[in-house]
C-alpha positions as CSV (number, residue, x, y, z in Angstrom):
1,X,38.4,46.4,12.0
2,X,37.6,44.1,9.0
3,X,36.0,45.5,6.2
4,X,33.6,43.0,5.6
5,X,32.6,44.1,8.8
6,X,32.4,47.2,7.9
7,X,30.8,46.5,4.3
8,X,27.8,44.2,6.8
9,X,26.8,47.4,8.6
10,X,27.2,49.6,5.6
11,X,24.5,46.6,4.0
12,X,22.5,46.5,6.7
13,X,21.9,50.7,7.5
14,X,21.0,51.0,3.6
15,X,18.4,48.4,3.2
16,X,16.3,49.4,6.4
17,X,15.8,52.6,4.2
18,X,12.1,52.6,3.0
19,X,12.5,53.4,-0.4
20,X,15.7,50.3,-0.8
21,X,14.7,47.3,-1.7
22,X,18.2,45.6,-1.7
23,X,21.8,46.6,-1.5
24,X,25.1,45.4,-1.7
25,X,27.9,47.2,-0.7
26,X,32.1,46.6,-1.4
27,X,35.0,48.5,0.2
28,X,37.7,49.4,-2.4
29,X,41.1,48.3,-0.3
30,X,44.4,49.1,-2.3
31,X,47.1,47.0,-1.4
32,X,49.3,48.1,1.3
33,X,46.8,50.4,2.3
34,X,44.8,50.5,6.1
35,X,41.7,52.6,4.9
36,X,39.4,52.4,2.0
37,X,39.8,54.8,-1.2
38,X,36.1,54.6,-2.4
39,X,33.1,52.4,-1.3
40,X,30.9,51.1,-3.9
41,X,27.2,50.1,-3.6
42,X,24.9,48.0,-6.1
43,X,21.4,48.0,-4.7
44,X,17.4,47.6,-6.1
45,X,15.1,50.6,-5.1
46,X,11.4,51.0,-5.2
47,X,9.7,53.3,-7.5
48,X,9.7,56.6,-6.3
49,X,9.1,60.1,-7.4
50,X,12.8,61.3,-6.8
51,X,15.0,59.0,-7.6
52,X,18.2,61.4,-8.0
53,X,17.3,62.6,-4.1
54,X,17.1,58.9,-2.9
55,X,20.5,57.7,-4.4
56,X,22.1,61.3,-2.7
57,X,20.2,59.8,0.3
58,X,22.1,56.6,0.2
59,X,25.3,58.2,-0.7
60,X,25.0,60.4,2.4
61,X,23.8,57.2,4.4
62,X,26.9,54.9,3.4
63,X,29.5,58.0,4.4
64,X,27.5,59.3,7.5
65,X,27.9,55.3,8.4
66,X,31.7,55.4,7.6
67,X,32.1,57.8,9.8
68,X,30.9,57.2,12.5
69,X,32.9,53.6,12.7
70,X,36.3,55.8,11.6
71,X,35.4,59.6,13.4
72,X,38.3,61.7,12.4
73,X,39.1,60.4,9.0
74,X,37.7,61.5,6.0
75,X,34.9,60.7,4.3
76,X,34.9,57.9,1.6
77,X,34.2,58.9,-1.7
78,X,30.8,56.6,-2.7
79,X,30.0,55.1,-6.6
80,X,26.7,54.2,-6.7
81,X,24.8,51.7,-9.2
82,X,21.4,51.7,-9.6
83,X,20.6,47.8,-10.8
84,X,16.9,47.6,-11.1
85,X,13.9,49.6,-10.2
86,X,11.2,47.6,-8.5
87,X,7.4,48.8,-9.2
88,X,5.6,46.9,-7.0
89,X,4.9,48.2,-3.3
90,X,7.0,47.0,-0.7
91,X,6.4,43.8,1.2
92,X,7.2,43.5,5.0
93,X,5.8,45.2,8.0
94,X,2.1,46.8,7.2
95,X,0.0,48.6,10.6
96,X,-2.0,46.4,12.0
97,X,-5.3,46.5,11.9
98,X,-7.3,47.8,15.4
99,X,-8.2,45.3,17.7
100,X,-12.4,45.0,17.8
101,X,-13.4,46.9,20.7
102,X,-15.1,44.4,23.2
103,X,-18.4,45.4,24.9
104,X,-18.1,46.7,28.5
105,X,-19.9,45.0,31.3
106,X,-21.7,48.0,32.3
107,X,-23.8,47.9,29.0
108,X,-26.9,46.2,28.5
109,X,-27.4,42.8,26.0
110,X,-23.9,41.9,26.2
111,X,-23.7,37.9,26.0
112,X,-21.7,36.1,28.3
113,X,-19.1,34.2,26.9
114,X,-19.1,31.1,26.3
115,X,-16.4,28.5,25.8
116,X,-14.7,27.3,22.5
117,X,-14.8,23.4,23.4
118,X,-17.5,20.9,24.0
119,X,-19.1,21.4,27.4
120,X,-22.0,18.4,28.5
121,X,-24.8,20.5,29.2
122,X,-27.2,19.2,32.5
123,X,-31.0,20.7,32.0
C-alpha cells in the first residue's frame, strides 16, 4: 500500500469529525524503511470548549485509522499542529426544515388545487 493512500484516508476520516474544519495529514517514511515512524497532522478546528480533548480525539482517530489498514503492527506515534482556530459555526449540512403538512381530504374548506400555468377558462 502507498502512503499517499494511506495519508487520503487518514485526511478524509479526520475532517468528517464535527468539530475539524480542515486537516492535512503526512506519513513520516525513513529511507529504506516499509512502515511509517510517526504520522503528522496540520489541520483548522472550530471553536470549542475542549480543545486539549478534541486534538486527543484526532490523535486517537489518525492511529485507530492506521490500524485498522496495518492490524498487527503498532501504532504510529502522531505530532499534531493546531494551525488556526476558526470561530465562526460550521457551514455544510443543517436539518431541514419540516415539510408543511398538507390538509387531508376528509376535512372541510380545503381548496382544490389548482394548476401553476395558464388554463383558458370557458364560463
Amino acid at each position: 500500500m502507498r502512503a499517499g493512500s494511506v495519508e487520503e484516508v487518514i485526511n478524509r476520516t479526520v475532517r468528517d469529525m464535527p468539530e475539524v474544519a480542515d486537516a492535512s495529514a503526512v506519513l513520516v517514511v525513513p529511507k529504506r524503511a516499509q512502515l511509517p515512524t510517526e504520522a503528522r497532522v496540520r489541520c483548522r478546528l472550530y471553536n470549542q470548549p475542549n480543545l486539549l480533548a478534541i486534538q486527543d480525539q484526532v490523535r486517537a482517530v489518525v492511529s485507530q485509522c492506521y490500524l485498522d489498514m496495518f492490524p498487527g503492527q503498532e501504532g504510529v506515534p502522531v505530532r499534531m499542529s493546531v494551525e488556526r482556530i476558526i470561530f465562526e459555526p460550521r457551514q455544510g449540512k443543517t436539518p431541514a426544515a419540516p415539510a408543511p403538512e398538507l390538509p387531508s381530504e376528509d376535512e372541510g374548506g380545503a381548496e382544490p388545487m389548482r394548476p401553476q400555468y395558464p388554463v383558458d377558462r370557458q364560463d
